[in-house]
C-alpha positions in Angstrom: 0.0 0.0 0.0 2.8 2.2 1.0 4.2 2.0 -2.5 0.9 2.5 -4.7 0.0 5.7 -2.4 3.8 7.1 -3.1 2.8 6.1 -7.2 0.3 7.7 -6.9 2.0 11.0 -5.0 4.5 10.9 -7.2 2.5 11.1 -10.6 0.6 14.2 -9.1 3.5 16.2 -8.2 4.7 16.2 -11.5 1.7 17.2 -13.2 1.7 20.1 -10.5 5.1 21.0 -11.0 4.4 24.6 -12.4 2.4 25.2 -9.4 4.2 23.8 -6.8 7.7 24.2 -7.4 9.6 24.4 -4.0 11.8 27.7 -2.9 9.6 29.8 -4.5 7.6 31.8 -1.9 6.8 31.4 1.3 3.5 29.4 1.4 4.0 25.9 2.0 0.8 23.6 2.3 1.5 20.4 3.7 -1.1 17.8 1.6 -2.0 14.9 -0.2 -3.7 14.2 -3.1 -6.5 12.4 -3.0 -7.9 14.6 0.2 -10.8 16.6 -1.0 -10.3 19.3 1.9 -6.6 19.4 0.3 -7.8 19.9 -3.1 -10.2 22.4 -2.2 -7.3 24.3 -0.7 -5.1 24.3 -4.2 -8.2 25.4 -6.5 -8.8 28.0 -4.3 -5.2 29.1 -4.1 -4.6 28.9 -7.9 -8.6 31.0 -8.3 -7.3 33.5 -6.5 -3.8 33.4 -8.2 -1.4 32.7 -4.9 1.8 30.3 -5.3 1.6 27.5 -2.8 4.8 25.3 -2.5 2.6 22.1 -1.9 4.9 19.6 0.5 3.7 15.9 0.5 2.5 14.4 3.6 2.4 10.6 3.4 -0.3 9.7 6.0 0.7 5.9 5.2 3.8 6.9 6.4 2.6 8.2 9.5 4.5 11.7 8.7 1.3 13.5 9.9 2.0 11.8 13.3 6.3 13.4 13.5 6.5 15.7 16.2 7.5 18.6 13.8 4.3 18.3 12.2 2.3 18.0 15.4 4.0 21.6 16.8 1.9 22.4 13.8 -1.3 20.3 13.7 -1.9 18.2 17.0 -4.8 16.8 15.5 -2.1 15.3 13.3 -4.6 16.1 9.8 -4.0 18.0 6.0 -4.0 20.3 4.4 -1.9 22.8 7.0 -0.7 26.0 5.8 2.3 27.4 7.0 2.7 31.5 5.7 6.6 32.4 6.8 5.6 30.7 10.4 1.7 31.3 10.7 0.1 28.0 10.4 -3.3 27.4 10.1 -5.1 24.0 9.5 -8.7 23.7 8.3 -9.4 23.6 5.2 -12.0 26.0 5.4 -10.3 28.4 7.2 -7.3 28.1 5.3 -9.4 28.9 2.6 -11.0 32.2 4.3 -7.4 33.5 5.1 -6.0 32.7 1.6 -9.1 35.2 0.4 -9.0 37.7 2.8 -5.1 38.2 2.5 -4.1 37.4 -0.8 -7.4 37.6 -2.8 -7.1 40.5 -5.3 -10.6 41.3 -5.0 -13.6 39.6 -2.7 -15.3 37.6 -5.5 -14.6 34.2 -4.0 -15.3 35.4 -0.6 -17.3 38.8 0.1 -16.6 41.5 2.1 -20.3 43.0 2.1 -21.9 40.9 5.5 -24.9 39.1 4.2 -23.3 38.1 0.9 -20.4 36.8 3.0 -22.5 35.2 5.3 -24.5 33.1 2.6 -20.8 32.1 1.7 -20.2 30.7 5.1 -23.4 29.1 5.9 -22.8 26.7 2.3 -19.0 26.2 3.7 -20.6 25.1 6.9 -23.5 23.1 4.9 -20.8 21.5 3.0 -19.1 20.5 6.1 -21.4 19.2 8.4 -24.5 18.1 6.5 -23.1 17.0 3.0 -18.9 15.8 3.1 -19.3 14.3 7.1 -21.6 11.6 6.4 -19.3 10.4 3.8 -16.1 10.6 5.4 -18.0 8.6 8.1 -18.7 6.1 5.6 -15.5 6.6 4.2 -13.7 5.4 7.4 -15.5 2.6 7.9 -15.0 1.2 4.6 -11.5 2.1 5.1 -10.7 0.8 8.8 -14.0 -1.0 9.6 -14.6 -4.6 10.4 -16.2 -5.0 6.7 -16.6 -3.2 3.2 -19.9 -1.4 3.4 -22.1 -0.6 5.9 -25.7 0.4 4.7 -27.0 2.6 7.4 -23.8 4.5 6.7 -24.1 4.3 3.1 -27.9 5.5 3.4 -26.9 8.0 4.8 -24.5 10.0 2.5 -27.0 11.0 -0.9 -29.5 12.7 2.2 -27.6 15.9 1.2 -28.1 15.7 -2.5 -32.0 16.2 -2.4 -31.2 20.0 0.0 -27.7 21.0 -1.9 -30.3 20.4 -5.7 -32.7 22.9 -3.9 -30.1 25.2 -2.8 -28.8 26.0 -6.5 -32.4 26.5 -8.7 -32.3 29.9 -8.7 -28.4 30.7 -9.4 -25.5 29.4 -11.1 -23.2 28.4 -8.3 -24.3 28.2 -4.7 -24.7 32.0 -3.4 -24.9 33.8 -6.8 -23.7 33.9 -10.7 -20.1 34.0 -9.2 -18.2 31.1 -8.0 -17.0 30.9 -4.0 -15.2 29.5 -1.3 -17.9 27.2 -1.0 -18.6 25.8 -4.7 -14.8 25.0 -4.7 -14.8 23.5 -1.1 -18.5 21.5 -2.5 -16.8 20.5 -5.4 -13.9 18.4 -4.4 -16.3 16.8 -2.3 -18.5 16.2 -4.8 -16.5 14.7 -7.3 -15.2 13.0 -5.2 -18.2 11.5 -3.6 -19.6 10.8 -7.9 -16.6 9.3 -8.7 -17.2 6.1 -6.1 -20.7 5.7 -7.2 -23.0 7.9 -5.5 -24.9 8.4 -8.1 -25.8 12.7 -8.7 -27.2 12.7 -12.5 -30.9 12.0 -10.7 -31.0 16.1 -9.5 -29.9 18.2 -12.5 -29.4 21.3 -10.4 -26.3 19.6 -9.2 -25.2 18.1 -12.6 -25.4 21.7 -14.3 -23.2 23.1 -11.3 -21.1 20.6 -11.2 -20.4 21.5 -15.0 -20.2 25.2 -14.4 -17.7 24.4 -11.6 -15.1 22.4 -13.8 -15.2 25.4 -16.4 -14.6 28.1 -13.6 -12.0 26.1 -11.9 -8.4 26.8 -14.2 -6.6 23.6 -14.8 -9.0 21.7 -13.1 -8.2 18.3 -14.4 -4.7 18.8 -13.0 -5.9 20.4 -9.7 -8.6 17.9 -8.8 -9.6 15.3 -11.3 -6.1 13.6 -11.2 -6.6 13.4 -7.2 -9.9 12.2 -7.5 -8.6 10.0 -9.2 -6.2 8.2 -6.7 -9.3 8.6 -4.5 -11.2 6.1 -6.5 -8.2 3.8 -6.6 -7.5 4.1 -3.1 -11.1 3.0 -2.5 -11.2 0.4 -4.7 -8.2 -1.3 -3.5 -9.2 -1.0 0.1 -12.5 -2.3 -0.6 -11.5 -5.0 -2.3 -8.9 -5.7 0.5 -12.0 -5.9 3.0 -13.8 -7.9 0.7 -11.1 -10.5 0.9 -10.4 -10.2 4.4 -14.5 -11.0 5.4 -14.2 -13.8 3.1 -11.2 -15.3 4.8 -12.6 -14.8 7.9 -16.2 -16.0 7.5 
């Protein structure tokens, strides 16, 4: 496993190699690839046109668990961004900062109150109510006794029905503009389509999730290729639980 993950590292940085070249800047953002929060992270940075020296963390490795990166993280979790010594972890909130520091203007994050606040309450929507049922099922599959649990796996499309209603009157979530929260929705969403739950039943969300890959630049390098190793990361693990209740039943 250790070897497919570094494979599967390796073939990402070097399509990201414009983007991430090392000694250049001083944003460093401590990832890895198939992570939706992580992704969200790098399409935001490259929207709002801010070098990040991306640094690969192989969790397989346990190099979240060092102690250097726990004086950063204790949670021990990606993305963290370190700017010349601040660090911040979070995607969201990594996010937010990028925007409100570096953001040449507040498109993707508004200063105006109410527009900013319809931002937030879809990042917080997107946290709690649509990506946290999956990464529950997510774990299990990945660390569970067995490859699929349905009351977990009931669980995760409950979203799709409220997100669908949330986007029939506008393009992307809050408006005609893309945000901080369609690009932290949409590396959960493709990530969630590519391993079969199934969105093409509520065409609000298929036409926004088209929208989204045009807005995003070099999307298929930024996300698609870590969605990617998602997919085959799931795949093999699942098939590894598969064998493993077999052997054992």
């Amino acid at each position: 496993m250790f070897k497919f993950t570094q494979r599967l590292a390796s073939c990402h940085l070097r399509n990201t190699a414009a983007f991430s070249t090392e000694q250049m800047g001083r944003l460093h953002l401590y990832y890895i690839p198939f992570s939706p929060p992580c992704r969200a992270v790098i399409m935001a940075a490259k929207l709002l046109e801010v070098h990040i020296n991306l640094k690969y963390t192989n969790l397989f490795k346990d190099e979240h668990k060092t102690p250097e990166f726990l004086k950063m993280n204790s949670q021990h979790t990606v993305p963290v961004l370190d700017d010349d010594g601040f660090v911040l972890y979070e995607s969201r909130a990594i996010m937010r900062y990028l925007a409100n520091k570096y953001g040449k203007d507040d498109s993707l994050y508004p200063k105006d109150p109410q527009k900013r606040a319809l931002v937030d309450q879809a990042l917080d929507f997107d946290m709690n109510t649509f990506y946290q049922p999956f990464i529950d099922y997510w774990y299990y599959c990945m660390l569970g006794p067995a490859p699929h649990d349905e009351e977990r796996f009931q669980k995760v499309p409950k979203s799709f029905p409220i997100f669908d209603d949330m986007l029939k009157k506008s393009d992307f979530v809050t408006g005609q503009n893309i945000s901080l929260a369609d690009i932290s929705l949409l590396a959960g969403v493709s990530s969630v389509n590519a391993v079969g739950f199934d969105i093409t039943n509520h065409p609000n969300i298929v036409r926004w999730f088209a929208s989204c890959k045009q807005a995003v630049p070099d999307y298929q390098e930024l996300n698609e290729k870590g969605v990617q190793d998602f997919k085959k990361l799931w795949d093999r693990f699942k098939e590894k639980q598969k064998t493993k209740v077999k052997t054992n039943s």
